[in-house]
Structure formats: C-alpha cells, structure tokens
N, C-alpha and C positions, 0 to 999 in steps of 0.2 A: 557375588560369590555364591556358588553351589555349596551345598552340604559334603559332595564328595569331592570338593576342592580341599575343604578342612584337612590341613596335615600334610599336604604335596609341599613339594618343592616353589616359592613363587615363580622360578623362571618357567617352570611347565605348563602355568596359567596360560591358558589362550587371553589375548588383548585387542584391542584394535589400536593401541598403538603403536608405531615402530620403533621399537628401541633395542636390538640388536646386541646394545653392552650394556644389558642389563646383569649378567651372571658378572660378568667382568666387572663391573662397580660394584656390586655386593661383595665378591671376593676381596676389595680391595679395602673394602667399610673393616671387613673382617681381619684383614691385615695390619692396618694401619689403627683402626678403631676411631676413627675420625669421620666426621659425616662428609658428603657426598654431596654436592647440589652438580644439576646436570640439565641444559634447556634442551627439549628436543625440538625438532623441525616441526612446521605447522602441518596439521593433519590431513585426511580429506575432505575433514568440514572445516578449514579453516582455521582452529584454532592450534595456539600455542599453549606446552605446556610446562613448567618447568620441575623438577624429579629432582626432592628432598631425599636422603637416604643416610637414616641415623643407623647407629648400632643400638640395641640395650642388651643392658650387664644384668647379672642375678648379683644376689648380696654380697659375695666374692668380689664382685665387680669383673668376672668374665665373661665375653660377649658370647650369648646365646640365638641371637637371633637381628634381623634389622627391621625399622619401621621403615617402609617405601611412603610418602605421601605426595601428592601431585598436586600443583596449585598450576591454574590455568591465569596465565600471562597475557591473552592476547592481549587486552587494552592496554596495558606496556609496552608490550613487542611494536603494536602497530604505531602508539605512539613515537619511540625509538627507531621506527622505521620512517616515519614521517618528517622527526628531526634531521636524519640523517639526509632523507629530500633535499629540504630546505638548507642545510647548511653547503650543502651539495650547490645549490643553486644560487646561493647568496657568494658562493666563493665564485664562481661564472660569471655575477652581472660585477663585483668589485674587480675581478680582472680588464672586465669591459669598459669599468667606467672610468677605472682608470687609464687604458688606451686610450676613450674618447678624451677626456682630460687634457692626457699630453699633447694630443693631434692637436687641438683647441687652442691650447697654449701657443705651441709651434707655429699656428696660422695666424695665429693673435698678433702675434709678437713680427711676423715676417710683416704685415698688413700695418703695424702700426710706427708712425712717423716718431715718437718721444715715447719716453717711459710712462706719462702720465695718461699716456693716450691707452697703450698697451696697459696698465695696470685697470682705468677704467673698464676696456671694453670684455677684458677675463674674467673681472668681477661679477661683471652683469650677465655674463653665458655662463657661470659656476652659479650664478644666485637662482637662474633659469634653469637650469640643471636639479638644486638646490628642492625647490618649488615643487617641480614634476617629480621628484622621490617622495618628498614628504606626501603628495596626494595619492601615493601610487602605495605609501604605504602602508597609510590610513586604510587600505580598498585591500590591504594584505596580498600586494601583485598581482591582485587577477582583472581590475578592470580602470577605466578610469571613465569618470565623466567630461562632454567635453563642454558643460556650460561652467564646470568647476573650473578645468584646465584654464579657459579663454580667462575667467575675473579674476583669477590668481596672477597670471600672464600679463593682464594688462591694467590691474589695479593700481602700479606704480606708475603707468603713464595717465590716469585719471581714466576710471573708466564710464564717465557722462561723456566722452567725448566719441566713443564707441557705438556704434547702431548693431547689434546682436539680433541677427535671425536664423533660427535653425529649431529645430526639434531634437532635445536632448537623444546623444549618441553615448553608446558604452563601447568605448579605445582598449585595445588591448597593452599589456604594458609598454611594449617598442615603438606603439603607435603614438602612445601619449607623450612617452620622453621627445620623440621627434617631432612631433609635431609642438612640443613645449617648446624646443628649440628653433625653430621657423618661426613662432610668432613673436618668440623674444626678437630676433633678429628683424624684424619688420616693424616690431612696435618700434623699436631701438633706432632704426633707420627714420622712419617716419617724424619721429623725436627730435633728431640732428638735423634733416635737409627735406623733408617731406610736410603731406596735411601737419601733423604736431608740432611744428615748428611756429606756425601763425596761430594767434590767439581765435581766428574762426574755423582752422582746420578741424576734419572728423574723418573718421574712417568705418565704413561699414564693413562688415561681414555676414556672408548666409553661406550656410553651409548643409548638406545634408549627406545623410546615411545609409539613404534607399538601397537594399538591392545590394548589390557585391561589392561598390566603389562607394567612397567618399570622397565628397569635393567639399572645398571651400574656395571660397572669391572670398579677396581683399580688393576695397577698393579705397583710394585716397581722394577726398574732394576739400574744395576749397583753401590749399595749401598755394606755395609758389610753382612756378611753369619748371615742368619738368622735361630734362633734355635726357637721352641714354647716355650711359657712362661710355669713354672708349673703352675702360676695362675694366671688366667684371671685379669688385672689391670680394674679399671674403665672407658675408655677410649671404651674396647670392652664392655663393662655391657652398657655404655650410647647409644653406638652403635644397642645394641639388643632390649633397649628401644623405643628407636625413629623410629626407620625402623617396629624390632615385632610387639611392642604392639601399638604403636598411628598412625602406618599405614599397621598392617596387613598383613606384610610383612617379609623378612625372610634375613640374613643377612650369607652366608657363608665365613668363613676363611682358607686358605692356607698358611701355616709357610713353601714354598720353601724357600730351599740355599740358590737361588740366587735373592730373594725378596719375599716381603709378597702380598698374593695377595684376595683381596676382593670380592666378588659377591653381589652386594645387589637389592633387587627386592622387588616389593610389586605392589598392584591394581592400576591402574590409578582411578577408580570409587569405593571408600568407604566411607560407614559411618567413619568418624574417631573417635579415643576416646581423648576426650578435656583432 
C-alpha cells in the first residue's frame, strides 16, 4: 500500500489479482451486513486464494466500512483437487473390477461341471484378484513388484516348490492385476492335473524386463505326461484375455510329455484397455 492509496476507494487499488466482483461483493457486505468468503481462481503464479470480506460497524453498530483479507489456499485447493483425481479414478477401476468379476463369474460357472466345482474355482480367481489389489495398494496404484506379485501368488501352492529367476521388475498397475491372474490360473492348473499334482513335481520360472517387453517362461517338470486338451478349458481363454487383450500381449503354449510350458510377453510401455 502507497501513501497516496490512503483514503481511495479499495476497488480503485491496482492488484494483480483478478477478481472482477470485487465492487459487487463489497456492495453486497453493505447490503446485507453479513460477511462474504469468495475462492478466486489460481493466479499466474499458481496460487490460490480465498477473499474473506467482513463489514465493521461504529458504536451505533452502522457499517462504515469492510475488512478485505485474503488467505492463500493452495495447499487445500491442491489437495481437494487431488482427492477429486483419485476418487475420480477409484470410481473407474470399481466399475472395472466389477465387469471383470461378473465376466469371471459367467466363465466360471459355464466351465464348471457342479456347484462345488464352480464355487471353488470363483473363490480362488476373486482371492487372486484379492491379493494383486492389496499389493497394488500398498504401492498407492502406481507400481508393483514382480518378486512380491509371484510369493503372494504362489505361496498358497508352497512356494519351495518354485525355481524363481528374474531381476526384480516394477509392473504398472494393469500389468500386475493380469499378470496376478495368469499365474493364479497356472499355479491352479498345475495344482489339479500338472508338475503340483505329484509330490516330486516343480515349476520354474525366469522372467525379464529388459528393454520395452517382458517375458516370462513357465515351465512344468517332473509332473505326469502331458497330452493337449481337445478344448481349450477357461483357464487358457482368461489367460489370452489378460496378457492379449488388456495388455497387448501374446501368450504361447507347449503341451510337451514331460510338462506344459508357457511363454507370455507383452509391452512394458502401453496404453492398456480398462
């Protein structure tokens, strides 16, 4: 404030900030004699700020004049804008996950011969599901690990039974859910009719990161003689799902003798499809 501001009018002040209905909210403090709070828009340096706007009275209790004061908000604004992000985006993956769900269900349920078959095998792709949120959430959706992903994944099927090689990889979140779901469905298989079936079966995997793709090899050894199915069960269809189509990626199968064995690869960097 200059010395020859002393005694103007406030709205004649030059500001740099833009607030337009500043004459128009004082008139209305003066009208109504009730104070005023007013956020303006964020400036050209970024900040926000929000315009308190009392009246005071002389001893009469007649307004004479108004206090203008400005308290700068950003760290609220931004925070309130960051919630709004996330709940924004929290309501997009619950739409999602619930499509995936029903899909799930729907395939579960066509594939499976009795109830108790179809109540098992829903349980174990919702517990797999389950699993890859909680890690994903832990990590606040931005990455996942994939030596976390795999011991979470296959700690229910004993994981000394596992050969693990790879050089820890950071998954992005669509990566992790699907790829959570492809090794449930293979631990799962392996489990029922594959290596985990026989008390000397084991299953390797190595996988790496390098570079724009990731792969993984599963492989099954020491299990019973393995023949191809004549029809693909649901297990490979979810498989083709979550690797092809939601990350672009390409999933090959090998029905050897002496165990089945997996190739699955896709982009480390894509658009994915929600």
């Amino acid at each position: 404030l200059r010395p020859s501001d002393v005694g103007r009018p406030l709205t004649e002040l030059s500001s740099q900030l833009d607030y337009p209905e500043l004459k128009q909210h004082i008139d209305a403090v003066f009208e109504t004699g009730e104070t005023l709070n007013h956020h303006l828009a964020r400036d050209n340096q970024g900040r926000f700020y929000m315009v308190r706007i009392n009246p005071y009275r002389d001893k009469d209790n007649r307004i004479q004049g108004v206090v203008v004061t400005l308290v700068d908000v950003t760290t609220l604004a931004e925070a309130e804008q960051q919630n709004r992000v996330l709940i924004s985006e929290l309501n997009h993956r619950v739409k999602n996950m619930l499509a995936v769900v029903a899909s799930i269900a729907n395939r579960t349920r066509e594939s499976s011969e009795s109830k108790e078959e179809f109540a098992e095998a829903l349980i174990g792709r919702l517990h797999a599901m389950s699993r890859a949120y909680g890690l994903l959430s832990k990590e606040r959706w931005k990455e996942a690990s994939i030596n976390e992903l795999l011991h979470q994944e296959l700690e229910p099927f004993s994981i000394d039974r596992f050969e693990l090689d790879g050089a820890e990889v950071k998954l992005s979140p669509q990566q992790g859910l699907s790829l959570s779901m492809a090794i449930h469905e293979l631990a799962t298989n392996a489990a029922k009719y594959g290596a985990l079936s026989k008390p000397e079966g084991r299953v390797v995997l190595k996988w790496s990161g390098e570079g724009d793709v990731f792969t993984l090899a599963w492989r099954e050894r020491d299990g019973p003689p393995v023949r191809k199915p004549e029809v693909s069960g649901f297990g490979l269809s979810l498989l083709q799902g979550e690797i092809g189509y939601r990350l672009g990626g390409n999933v090959e199968t090998t029905f050897n003798h002496d165990g089945l064995e997996v190739q699955i690869t896709f982009p480390m960097m894509r658009k994915e499809t929600p």
